[in-house]
N, C-alpha and C positions, 0 to 999 in steps of 0.2 A: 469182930462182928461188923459188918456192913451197914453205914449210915443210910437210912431208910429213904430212898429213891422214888420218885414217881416213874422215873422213866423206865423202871426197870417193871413197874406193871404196867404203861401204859404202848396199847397195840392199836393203831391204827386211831376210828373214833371214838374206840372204851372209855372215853374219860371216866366217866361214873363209878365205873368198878375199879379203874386206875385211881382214883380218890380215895377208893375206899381200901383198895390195898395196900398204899400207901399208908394212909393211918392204921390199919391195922398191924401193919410191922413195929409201931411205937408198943403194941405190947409184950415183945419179949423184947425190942430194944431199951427201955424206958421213956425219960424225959418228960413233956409234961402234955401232951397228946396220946400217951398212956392210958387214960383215965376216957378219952373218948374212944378207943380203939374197943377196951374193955364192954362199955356201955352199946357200941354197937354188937355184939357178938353176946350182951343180955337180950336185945331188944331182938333180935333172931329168931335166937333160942328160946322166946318168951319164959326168960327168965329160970330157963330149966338149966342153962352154964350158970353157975356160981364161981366156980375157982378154976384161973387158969391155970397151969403147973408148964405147961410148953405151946407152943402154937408154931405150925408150920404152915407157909402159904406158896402152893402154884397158881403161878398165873399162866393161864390157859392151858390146862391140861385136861386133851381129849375134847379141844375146842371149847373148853366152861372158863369163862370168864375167868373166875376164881374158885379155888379148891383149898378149903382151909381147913385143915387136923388141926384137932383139941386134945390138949390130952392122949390117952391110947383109946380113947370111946369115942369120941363125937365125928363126924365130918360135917362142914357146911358148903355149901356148892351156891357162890351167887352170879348168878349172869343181870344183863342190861336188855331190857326188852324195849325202851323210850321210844326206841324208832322201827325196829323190827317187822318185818312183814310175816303173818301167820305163827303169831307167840305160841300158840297154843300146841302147834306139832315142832316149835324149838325147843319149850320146856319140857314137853314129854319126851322127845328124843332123848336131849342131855338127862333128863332125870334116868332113864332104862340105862343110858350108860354106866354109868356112876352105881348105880345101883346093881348092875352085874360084872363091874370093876372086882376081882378075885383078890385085889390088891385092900381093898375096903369092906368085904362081907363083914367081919365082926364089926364095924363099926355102926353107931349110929347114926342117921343121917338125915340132917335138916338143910330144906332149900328155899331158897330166898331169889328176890328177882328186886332190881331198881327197874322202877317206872318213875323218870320226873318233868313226863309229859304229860300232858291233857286227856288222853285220847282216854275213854273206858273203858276196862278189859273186857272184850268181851267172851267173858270163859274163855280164860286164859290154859283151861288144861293142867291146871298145877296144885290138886287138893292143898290145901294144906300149908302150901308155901307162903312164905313172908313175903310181903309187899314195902320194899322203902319205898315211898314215897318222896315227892320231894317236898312236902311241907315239914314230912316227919325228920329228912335229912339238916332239913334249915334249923328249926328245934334244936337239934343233937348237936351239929356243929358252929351255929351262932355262939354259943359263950365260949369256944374256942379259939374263934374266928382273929382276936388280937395275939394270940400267942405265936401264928403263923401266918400275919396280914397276907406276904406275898402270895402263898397259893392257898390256905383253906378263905385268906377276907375275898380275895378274886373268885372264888366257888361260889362263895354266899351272894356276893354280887350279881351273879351270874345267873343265880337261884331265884334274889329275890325281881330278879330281870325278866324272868320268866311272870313270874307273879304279878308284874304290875300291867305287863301289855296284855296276859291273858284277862285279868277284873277292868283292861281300858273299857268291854261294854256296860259296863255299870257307871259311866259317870258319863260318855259320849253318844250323844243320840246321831252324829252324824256319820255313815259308814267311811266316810275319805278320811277321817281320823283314828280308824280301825286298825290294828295290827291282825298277822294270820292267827296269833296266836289267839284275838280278840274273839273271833270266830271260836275258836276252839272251849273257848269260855262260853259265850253265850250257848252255843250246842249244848255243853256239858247240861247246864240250867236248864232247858226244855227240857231233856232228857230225862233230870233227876223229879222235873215236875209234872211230869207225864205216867213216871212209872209206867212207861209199855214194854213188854221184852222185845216189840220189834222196832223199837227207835233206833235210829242209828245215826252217826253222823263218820263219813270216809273223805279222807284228802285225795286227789289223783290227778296225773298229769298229761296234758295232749298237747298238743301241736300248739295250742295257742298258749299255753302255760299252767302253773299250779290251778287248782280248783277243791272247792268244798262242797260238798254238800249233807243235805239232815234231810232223811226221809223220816215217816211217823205216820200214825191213824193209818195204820195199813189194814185192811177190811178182805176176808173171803167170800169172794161171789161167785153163785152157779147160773152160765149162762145154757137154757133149754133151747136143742135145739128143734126143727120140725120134725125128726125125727124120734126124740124125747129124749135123747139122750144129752147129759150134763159135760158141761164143758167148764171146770175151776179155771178162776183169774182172781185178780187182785186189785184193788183201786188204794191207792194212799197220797200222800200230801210230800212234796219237795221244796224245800229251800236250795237252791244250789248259787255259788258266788265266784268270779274269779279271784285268786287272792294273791296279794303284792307279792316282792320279794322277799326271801325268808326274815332278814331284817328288816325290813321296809317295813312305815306306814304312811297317812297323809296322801292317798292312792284313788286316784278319779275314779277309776275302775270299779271301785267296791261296792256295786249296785246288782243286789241278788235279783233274783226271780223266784217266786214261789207258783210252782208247775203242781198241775192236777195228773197223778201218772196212773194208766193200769199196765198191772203183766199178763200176759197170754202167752200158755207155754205150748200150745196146740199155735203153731205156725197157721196152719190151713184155716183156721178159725180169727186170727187175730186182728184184721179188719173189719170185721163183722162186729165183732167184740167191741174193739173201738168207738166205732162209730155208733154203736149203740148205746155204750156210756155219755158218750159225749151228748146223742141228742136229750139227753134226760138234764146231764149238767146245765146244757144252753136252754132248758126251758125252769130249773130253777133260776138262774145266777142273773137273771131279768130283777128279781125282787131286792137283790143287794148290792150290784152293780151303783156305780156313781158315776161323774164326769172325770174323778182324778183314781177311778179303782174299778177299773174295766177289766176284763177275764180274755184273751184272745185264743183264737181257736188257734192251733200249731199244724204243720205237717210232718210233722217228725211221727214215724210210722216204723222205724227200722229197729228189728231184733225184737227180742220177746219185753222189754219195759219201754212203752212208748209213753209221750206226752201227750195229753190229751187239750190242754190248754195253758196260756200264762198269764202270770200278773209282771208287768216290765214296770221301768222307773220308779223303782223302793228305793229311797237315797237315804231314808232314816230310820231307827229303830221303833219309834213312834208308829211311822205308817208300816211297816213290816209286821209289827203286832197287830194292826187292827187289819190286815188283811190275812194274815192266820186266821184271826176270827173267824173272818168272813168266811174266808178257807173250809173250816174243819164244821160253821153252820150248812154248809153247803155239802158237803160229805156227807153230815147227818142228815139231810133232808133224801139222798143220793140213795141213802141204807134205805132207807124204810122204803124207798121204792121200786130196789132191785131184788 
């Protein structure tokens, strides 16, 4: 039998699943990463595997990360979605395969997905499936982590690396000491204290380099026209930031803007629309305005989500929160009057 290899499950940037197939070969090989192999393959099958008798695993067959037979009954299927663009038509694709695989119809069939990024699923597409985590990873293989310093203590490191520059906004009010992952944390937290289905927060890249941003208080409004007929847009609130290099922090740079945006999907209409938002905005944001939290008009006008106005020089987390405030009272005032 074959000494249990990383390299022989890892493909390209799978590490995650390369981790995990790696440990999971310790249970038919033995030794003493057995006993975590096991626990990961309860924690799946929420505790519905009890006795292993065999376990076979491909790596990447039919493009799925991993394809692990139990026994003559089980199959589990787990892919890496941390970085993935559009999870939710990769977990459905791979799950229809596997699942009219002629080679696995009798079998039963449970699917799992490592996420041990930030980012929130958004309807991921995958009833049902197991979510590792990467808290719940850290858990499971921290009291292992000395039996195999070189590669599972270097994972854990790695893990709780993640961990510390995503929670750096809870103890830094200044953005230049911000990591990207920092962002990805504090999003996460508006997010979860917002409860709206339409918060979001997307990374994306252009010419001038990475960027983030959190939309939220997104609001439906009908603009009448003189001929009475309704014309739907949308008004909500933007955070958006350049963000440092993927390791990088300690980054001049890292001074958002929080932008007043509407959408208009009637092209023919969407200046009209605009500028009619906007005159309503600039005749509230007189009453909340200061010397150091002024609102500027924009001319960014192109495509159906324009900018309607900005807040510029937010350098700390302090004044970034009290101009959301002001933001989202300004919005409110906005509602009741369109």
């Amino acid at each position: 039998m074959e000494t249990p290899n990383i390299f022989r499950f890892a493909r390209g940037s799978a590490l995650n699943t390369a981790i995990i197939g790696w440990i999971l070969d310790f249970v038919s090989y033995g030794g003493e990463l057995k006993g975590l192999g096991i626990e990961i393959i309860k924690k799946i099958s929420r505790n519905e595997i009890q006795k292993i008798d065999n376990i076979q695993i491909l790596s990447m067959y039919k493009n799925i990360s991993l394809v692990i037979e139990i026994n003559d009954d089980y199959l589990i299927t787990i892919d890496d979605i941390t970085f993935a663009k559009n999870q939710s038509n990769i977990l459905k694709k791979r799950r229809d395969i596997i699942s009219k695989d002629t080679k696995y119809l009798d079998r039963k069939k449970l699917f799992a997905y490592v996420h041990i990024g930030n980012k929130h699923e958004y309807g991921v597409g995958c009833d049902n499936c197991y979510v590792l985590s990467r808290d719940e990873l850290l858990e499971m293989i921290k009291p292992y982590e000395e039996k195999n310093k070189e590669l599972l203590g270097e994972y854990v490191d790695y893990l709780n690396f993640l961990n510390e520059f995503t929670s750096k906004y809870k103890t830094e009010q200044d953005f230049c000491n911000w990591h990207r992952l920092s962002w990805e944390g504090y999003f996460n937290e508006m997010q979860d204290s917002l409860n709206e289905a339409d918060s979001k927060w997307e990374t994306f890249t252009s010419k001038e380099g990475d960027s983030i941003s959190f939309e939220w208080n997104r609001k439906s409004k009908k603009y009448k026209l003189s001929t009475g007929e309704e014309i739907e847009y949308f008004v909500y609130l933007m955070i958006e930031t350049k963000l440092p290099c993927r390791y990088k922090y300690n980054y001049n740079e890292n001074k958002p803007y929080l932008l007043f945006k509407v959408e208009v999907s009637e092209t023919k209409y969407k200046s009209e629309i605009r500028n009619y938002v906007w005159n309503i905005i600039n005749d509230i944001k007189d009453k909340y305005e200061t010397d150091e939290l002024f609102i500027e008009k924009t001319s960014h006008a192109i495509g159906t989500h324009m900018t309607l106005g900005r807040i510029e020089e937010i350098k700390t987390k302090e004044k970034l929160e009290a101009c959301v405030d002001i933001a989202e009272k300004i919005i409110s005032d906005l509602d009741k009057l369109i």
